[in-house]
N, C-alpha and C positions, 0 to 999 in steps of 0.2 A: 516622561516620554521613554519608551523603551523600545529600542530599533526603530522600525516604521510606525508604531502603536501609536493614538493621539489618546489622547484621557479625552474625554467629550468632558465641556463646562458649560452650564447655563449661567447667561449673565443678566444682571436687573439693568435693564439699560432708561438714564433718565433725559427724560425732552426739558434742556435749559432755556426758557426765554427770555430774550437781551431783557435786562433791565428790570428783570424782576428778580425781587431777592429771594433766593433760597437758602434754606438753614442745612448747612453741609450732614449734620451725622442726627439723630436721635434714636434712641431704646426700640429696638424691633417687638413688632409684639404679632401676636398670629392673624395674617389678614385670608385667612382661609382655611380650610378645612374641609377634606371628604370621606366616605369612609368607602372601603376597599369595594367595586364593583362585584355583582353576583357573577360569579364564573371564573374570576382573575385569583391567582394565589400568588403569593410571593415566598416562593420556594427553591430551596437547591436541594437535586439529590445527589449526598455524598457518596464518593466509593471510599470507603479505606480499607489500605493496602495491609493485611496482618504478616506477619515478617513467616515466611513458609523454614517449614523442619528442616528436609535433606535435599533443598535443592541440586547441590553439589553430588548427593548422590541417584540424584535423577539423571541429572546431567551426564554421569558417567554411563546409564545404563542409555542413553540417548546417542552416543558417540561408539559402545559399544556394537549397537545393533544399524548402527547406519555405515558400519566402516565394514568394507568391500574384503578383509582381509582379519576380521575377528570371527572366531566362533560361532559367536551370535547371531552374527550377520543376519537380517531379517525378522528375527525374533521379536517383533512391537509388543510393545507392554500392550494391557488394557487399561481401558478407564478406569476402572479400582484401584489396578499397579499404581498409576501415574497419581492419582488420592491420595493413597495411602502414605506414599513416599514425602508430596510436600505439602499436606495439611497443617496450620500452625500448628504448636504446642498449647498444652491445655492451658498451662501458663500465659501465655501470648494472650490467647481469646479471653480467659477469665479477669486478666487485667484490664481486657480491650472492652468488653464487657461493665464490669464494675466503675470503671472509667466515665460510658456512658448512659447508666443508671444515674451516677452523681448528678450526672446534666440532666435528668429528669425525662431519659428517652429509656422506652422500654423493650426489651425480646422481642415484644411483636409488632414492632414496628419495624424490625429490621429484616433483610433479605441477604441471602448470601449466598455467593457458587459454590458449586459442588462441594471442593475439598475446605471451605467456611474461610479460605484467606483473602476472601474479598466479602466485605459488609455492605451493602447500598443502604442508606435510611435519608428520606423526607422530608427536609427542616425545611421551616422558616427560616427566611433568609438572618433577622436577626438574633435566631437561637445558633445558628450557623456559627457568624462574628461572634455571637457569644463561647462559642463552645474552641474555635482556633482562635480567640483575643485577636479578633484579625477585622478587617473591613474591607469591602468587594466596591469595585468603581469599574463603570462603564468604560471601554476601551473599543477603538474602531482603526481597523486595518486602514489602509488605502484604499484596497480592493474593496471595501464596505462591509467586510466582514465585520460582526459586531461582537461582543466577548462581555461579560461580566465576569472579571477576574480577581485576585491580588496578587502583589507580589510578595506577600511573608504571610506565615501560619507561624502558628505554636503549639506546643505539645506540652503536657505534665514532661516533668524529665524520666522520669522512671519507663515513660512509653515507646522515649525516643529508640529503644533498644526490640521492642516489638510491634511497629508502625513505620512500613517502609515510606509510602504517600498517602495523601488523600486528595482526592478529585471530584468536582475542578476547582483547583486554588490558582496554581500557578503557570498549566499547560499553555501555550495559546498555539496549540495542534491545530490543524484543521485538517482534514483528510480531503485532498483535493484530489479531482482526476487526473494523473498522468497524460493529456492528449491534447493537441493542439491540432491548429490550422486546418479546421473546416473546412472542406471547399464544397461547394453547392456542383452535382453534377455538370451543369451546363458551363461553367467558370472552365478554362481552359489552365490544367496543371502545369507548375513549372519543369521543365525538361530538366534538371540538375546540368551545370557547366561540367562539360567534360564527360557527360555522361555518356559509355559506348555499349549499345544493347550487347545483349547474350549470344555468344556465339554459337551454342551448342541448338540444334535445329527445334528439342524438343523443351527447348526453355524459349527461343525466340518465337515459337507458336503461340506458348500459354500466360506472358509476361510481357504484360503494359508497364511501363515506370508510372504513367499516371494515375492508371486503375489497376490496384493489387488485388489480383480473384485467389479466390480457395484453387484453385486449379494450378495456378503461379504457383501457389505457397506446397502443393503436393509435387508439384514437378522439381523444385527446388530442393526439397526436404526428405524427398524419396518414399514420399504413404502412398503416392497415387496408387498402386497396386495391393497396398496391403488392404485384406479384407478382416474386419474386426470380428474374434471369434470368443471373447468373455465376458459382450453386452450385459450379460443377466447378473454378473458377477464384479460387476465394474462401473464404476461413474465420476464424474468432475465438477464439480464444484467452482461457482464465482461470488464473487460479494458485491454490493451494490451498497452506495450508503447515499446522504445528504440528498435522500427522495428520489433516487433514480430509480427507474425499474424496466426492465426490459418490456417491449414492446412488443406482444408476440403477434399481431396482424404484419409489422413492420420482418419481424424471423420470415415468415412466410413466407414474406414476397422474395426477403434474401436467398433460401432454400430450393427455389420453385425456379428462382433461375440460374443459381449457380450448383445445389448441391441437392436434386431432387430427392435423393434418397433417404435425406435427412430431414422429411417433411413432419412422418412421424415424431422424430424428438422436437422437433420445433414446435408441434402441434400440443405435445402433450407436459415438457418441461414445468417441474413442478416450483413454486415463487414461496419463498415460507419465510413470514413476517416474524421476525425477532424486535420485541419493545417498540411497536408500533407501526412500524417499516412499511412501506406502501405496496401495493400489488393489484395487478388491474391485467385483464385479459383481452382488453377491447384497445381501440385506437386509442392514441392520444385527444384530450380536447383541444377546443384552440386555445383555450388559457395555457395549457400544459406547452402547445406548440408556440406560443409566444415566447414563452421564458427559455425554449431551449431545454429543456428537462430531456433525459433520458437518453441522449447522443452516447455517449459513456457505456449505459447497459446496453443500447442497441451493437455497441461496437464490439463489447465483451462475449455475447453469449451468442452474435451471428461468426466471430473469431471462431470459436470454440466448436460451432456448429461445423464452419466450413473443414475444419479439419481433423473433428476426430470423430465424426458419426459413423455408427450409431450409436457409440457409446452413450449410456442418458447424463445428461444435465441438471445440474440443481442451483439456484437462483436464489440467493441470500439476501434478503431484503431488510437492513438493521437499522430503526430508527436510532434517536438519540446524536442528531448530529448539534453542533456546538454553536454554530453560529445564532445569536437568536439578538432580538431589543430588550434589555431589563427594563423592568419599571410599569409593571412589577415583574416579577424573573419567573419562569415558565418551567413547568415542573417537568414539561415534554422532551427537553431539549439541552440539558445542560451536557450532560454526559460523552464522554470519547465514544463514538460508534466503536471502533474497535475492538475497546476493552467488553461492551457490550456483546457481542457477537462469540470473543473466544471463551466468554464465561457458558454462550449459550452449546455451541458446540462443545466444549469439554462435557456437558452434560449429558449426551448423546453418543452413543454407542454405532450410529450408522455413519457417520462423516464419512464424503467422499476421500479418499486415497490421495485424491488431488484437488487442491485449491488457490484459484488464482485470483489476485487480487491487484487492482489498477488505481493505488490512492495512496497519497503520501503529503508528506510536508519537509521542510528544512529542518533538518537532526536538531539544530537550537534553540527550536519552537518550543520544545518537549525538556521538560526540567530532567535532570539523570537519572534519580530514585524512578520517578514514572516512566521512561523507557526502559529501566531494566525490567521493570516489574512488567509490563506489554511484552516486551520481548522473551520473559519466561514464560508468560503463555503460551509463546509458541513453539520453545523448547516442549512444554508437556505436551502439544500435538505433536510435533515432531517424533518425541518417544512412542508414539502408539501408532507412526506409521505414514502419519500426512504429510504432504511433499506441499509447502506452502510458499509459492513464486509471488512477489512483487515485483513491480515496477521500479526501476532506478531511476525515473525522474525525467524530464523533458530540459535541462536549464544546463544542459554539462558537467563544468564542475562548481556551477552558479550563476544565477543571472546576471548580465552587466550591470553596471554603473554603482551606485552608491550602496545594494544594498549585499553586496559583498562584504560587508562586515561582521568580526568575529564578537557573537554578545558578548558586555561584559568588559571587553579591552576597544573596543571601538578601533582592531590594526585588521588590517587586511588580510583575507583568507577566503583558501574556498569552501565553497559552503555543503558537507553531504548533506544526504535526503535521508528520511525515518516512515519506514521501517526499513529500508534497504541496506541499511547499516547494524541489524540486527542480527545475531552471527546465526541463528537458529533459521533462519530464510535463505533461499535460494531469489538472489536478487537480479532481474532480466533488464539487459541494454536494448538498443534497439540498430539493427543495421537498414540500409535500401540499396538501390542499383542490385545487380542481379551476378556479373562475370567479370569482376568479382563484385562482392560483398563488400562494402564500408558502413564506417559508423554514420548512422543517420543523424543528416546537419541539412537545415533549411534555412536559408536564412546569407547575408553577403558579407563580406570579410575586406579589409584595405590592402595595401602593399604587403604591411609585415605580416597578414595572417589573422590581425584581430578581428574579430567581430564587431559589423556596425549595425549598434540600433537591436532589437529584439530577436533571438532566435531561436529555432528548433533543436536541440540538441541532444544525443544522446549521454543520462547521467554518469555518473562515475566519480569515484574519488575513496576519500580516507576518512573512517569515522573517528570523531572527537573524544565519544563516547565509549565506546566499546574495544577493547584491544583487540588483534590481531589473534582469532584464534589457528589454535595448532595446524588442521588440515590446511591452510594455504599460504602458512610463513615461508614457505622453498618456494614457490612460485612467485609471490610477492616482494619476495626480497632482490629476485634475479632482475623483477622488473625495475622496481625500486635505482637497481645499481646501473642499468641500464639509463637511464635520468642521465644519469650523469651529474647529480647536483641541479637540475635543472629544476623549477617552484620550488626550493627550498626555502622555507618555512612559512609557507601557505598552505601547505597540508601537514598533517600529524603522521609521519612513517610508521610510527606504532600501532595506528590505528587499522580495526576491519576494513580491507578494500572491497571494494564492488564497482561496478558486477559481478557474476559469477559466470555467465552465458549471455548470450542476446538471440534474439531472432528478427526477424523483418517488422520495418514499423513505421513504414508509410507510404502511404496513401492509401490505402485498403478502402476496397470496395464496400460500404453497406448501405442499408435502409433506414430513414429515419421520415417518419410521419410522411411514409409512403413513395419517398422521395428517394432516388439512389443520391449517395456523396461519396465523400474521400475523406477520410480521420487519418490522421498520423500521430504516432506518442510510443512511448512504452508501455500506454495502456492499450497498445494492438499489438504489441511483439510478447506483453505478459501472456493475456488468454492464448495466444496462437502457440507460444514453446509451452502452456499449460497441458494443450489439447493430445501436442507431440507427446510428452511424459503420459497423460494417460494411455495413449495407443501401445508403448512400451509396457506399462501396468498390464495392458491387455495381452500381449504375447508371454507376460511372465505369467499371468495366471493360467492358460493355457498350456503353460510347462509344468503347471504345478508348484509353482513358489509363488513368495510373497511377491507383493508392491513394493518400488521402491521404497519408498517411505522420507526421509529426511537426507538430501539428493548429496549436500558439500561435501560429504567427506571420501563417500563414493567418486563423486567430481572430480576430486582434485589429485584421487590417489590412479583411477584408470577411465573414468568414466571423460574426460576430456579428449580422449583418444578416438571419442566418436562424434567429433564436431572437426566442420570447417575454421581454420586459424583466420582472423579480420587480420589485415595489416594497414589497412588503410583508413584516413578519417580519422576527427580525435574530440574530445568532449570540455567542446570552444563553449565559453563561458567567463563569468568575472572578468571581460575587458581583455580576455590573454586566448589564445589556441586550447589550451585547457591539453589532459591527458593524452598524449595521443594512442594511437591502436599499433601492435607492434609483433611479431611474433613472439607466438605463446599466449601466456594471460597476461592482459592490459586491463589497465583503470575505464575503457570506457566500452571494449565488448565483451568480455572477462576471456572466455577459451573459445569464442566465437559461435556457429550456428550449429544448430544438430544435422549429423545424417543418421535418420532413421536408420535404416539396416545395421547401420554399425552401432547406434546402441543398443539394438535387442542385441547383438550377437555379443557385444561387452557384457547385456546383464543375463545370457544364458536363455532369453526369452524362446519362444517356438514361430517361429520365422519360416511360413513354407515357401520354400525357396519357387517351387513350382507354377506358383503363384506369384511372388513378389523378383520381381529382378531389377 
């Protein structure tokens, strides 16, 4: 058993009848036999991980070009730059190679990204065990998620020096949606205790606490006015995985009545299948509508819509998601969507500027060698410019009750989320209520403040995995001492904090299979501060400069200066109040919500005043 995981066993279960003798044991011998159905394979496809050149000197030129006060400042490498830099060594691949020649697998069976330091190849499940000395056993979550995993590989030793990981051995990732608590438009929303609407006349016209429109989040945020003037030269990007796919009858209807001028991009939003990824332009059916499918992308790309059109849209649709039944094991489905996705974009030379992403799991899911290596993916998009926002999670700084536990030592601790603990990410919290701002919590509390029973909560906390990089140890540490000692030693001090920013994240208004509802999560406050960052893309390029590009470092040295500070609310979780929200940057809204005008004018952008007030 590992954490919540059950091993699944089949057992021979025998019918004793009183009084008749049975002979306890005898020599098994085969009472059956079939041979493998037409169409079924019993296959994993491997990634392995080849140990890359000059990461460290990628890294530099990453931190270089994203810092507000170097040189460089804006200077993104290219695709080739970012290749050339951390391609393995010849050495690396010709061992990695030779390696698996010996196992009887040949060149052309193999596939590889761009710069060859990822290998995908197609085994048999039992040339697989053969080739890591290792054996794969069915594992099922609680939630029913299914897994054919292991917990140990092995390597020749001479490898272990150019083979970071190989996948899937020992992940048990799942990239889940960021969002909770559906409500069906007709269901009457909860009023938040204590909640005191907006005093300001032109936010208490456009701002429901129950239904959050595009029009709220413009009043709030300060776009209403601005007019997008670098459509042809600009766009944003979403991902989609575990068969979600935006629903574009359901855009329409979103569009038509909140944001008609964005019927066009709604209309014509382009959906591009990576490893098999679904995509469809018509309703939902009712099979689709039964299971709930597509709540998630309809929430993403009508976010996105409502607040940064007409900027165009692009719709990532990446098969390869993880959960599947072995037996026999499914060549469709083994693989991390997300390693799949950043192999395919690194490949590509048009990526949007901006890309926002609403999917995560518990940092401890993910073995360390395989999040670093995900996580430098997104260092090499970062160097070339792309501003990659996730979600920090819906659970605070962990869900209650038992499964607050730290793998491994079985002591108590809170649990970060991954990718959001990834230093190369700009990680989004989620706030609600309106004048002011708090961190979004849904969900009811006792005398002392704990949480009772399941809730909504904005993520945040300290990663296990990853240290504390340079751009926000001053910020972090002021927090830090501000505690007072206070969760000491349920988080790791040392480690990456997050969030980085939040923006509003619940209750939003959208469409799903025709129907208006109410989604809340950080998977509505990710696309929505996604849409803001690109509308700033859009006045920098109208000045004539670059895109932001890789947002932290710029963040944390001036760009916090154009956001509302959260003081309120905290990131209740694991049975405790969890981080609270505090002036400055805090563990669960980071520097709190953007105001437009004030980040074009932080990053130089062309802002006509005449226009926007």
């Amino acid at each position: 058993m590992l954490g919540s995981w059950q091993l699944t066993f089949f057992a021979l279960v025998v019918d004793l009848v009183s009084g008749t003798p049975v002979q306890a044991t005898s020599a098994y011998t085969i009472r059956e036999r079939h041979t493998l159905p037409r169409g079924w394979k019993s296959h994993l496809q491997l990634q392995i991980g080849v140990k890359q050149s000059r990461f460290d000197e990628l890294e530099r030129h990453l931190y270089e070009v994203s810092d507000p006060e170097h040189a460089r400042y804006g200077q993104h490498l290219s695709s080739k730059e970012v290749t050339e830099l951390i391609k393995p060594t010849k050495e690396s691949l010709d061992l990695v190679y030779a390696w698996l020649k010996q196992s009887g697998i040949s060149t052309e069976q193999l596939e590889h990204s761009p710069a060859k330091d990822w290998i995908r190849v197609s085994l048999p499940l039992k040339d697989v065990e053969n080739l890591l000395q290792t054996k794969y056993s069915a594992y099922e979550h609680e939630d029913g998620t299914r897994l054919a995993r292991t917990l140990g590989w092995s390597l020749p030793q001479h490898l272990h020096a150019h083979i970071d990981t190989i996948q899937p051995t020992t992940s048990f990732l799942r990239y889940k949606p960021r969002k909770s608590n559906t409500i069906g438009f007709g269901v009457e929303a909860q009023i938040p205790e204590g909640y005191v609407p907006p005093s300001d006349p032109t936010l208490s016209k456009v701002c429901n606490i129950t239904l959050v429109t595009p029009q709220c989040f413009q009043a709030l945020y300060k776009t209403a006015n601005y007019e997008v003037q670098s459509d042809d030269e600009n766009s944003i990007g979403f991902n989609n995985f575990l068969g979600e796919i935006p629903i574009r009858p359901d855009a329409l209807e979103f569009v038509n009545k909140y944001r008609k001028d964005a019927l066009e991009q709604a209309n014509s939003f382009p959906q591009i299948s990576i490893d098999g990824g679904p995509t469809q332009d018509g309703p939902l059916t009712y099979a689709q509508a039964l299971t709930g499918i597509s709540q998630e992308a309809n929430l993403d790309v009508q976010a996105i819509l409502g607040i940064s059109s007409p900027t165009p849209v692009i719709a990532y649709s990446t098969g390869g998601e993880p959960p599947f039944i072995p037996g026999p094991l499914s060549t469709t489905n083994t693989n991390e969507p997300y390693l799949t996705w950043i192999n395919y974009v690194l490949d590509k030379d048009d990526t949007p500027p901006v890309v926002s992403t609403s999917y995560g799991d518990d940092e401890q899911s993910v073995p360390l060698d395989y999040a670093m290596r995900v996580c430098r993916g997104f260092a090499q998009l970062g160097a070339r410019g792309i501003s990659l926002l996730v979600a920090s999670g819906d659970d605070g700084v962990g869900p209650n009750g038992k499964r607050c536990k730290l793998q491994n030592t079985n002591t108590t601790g809170f649990l970060p989320g991954f990718p959001a603990t990834c230093p190369y990410v700009t990680a989004v919290g989620a706030t609600h209520q309106f004048q002011p701002e708090v961190a979004a919590f849904s969900g009811s509390l006792d005398a002392n403040g704990n949480p009772i029973g399941g809730v909504y909560s904005s993520g945040g906390g300290f990663s296990n995995y990853f240290p504390k990089p340079m751009y926000q140890v001053d910020a972090v540490h002021k927090y830090i001492e501000g505690l007072g000692g206070k969760f000491n030693g349920l988080y790791n001090k040392s480690g990456r904090a997050f969030p980085d920013i939040s923006a509003q994240g619940q209750n939003f208004a959208i469409f799903w299979n025709g129907t208006e509802e109410r989604i809340s999560g950080t998977s509505a406050s990710t696309p929505l501060f996604s849409g803001i960052i690109a509308l700033v893309n859009d006045a920098l390029i109208a000045a004539g400069k670059p895109t932001l590009g890789f947002l932290n470092p710029w963040l944390y040295k001036k760009g916090h200066f154009g956001f509302t500070d959260i003081t309120g609310g905290s990131a209740v979780g694991c049975d405790s109040p969890g981080f609270p929200a505090v002036k400055g940057w805090d563990a669960v809204t980071g520097f709190g919500t953007p105001v437009f005008p004030a980040l074009v004018k932080l990053t130089g952008g062309e802002l006509d005043k005449k226009r926007h007030k």
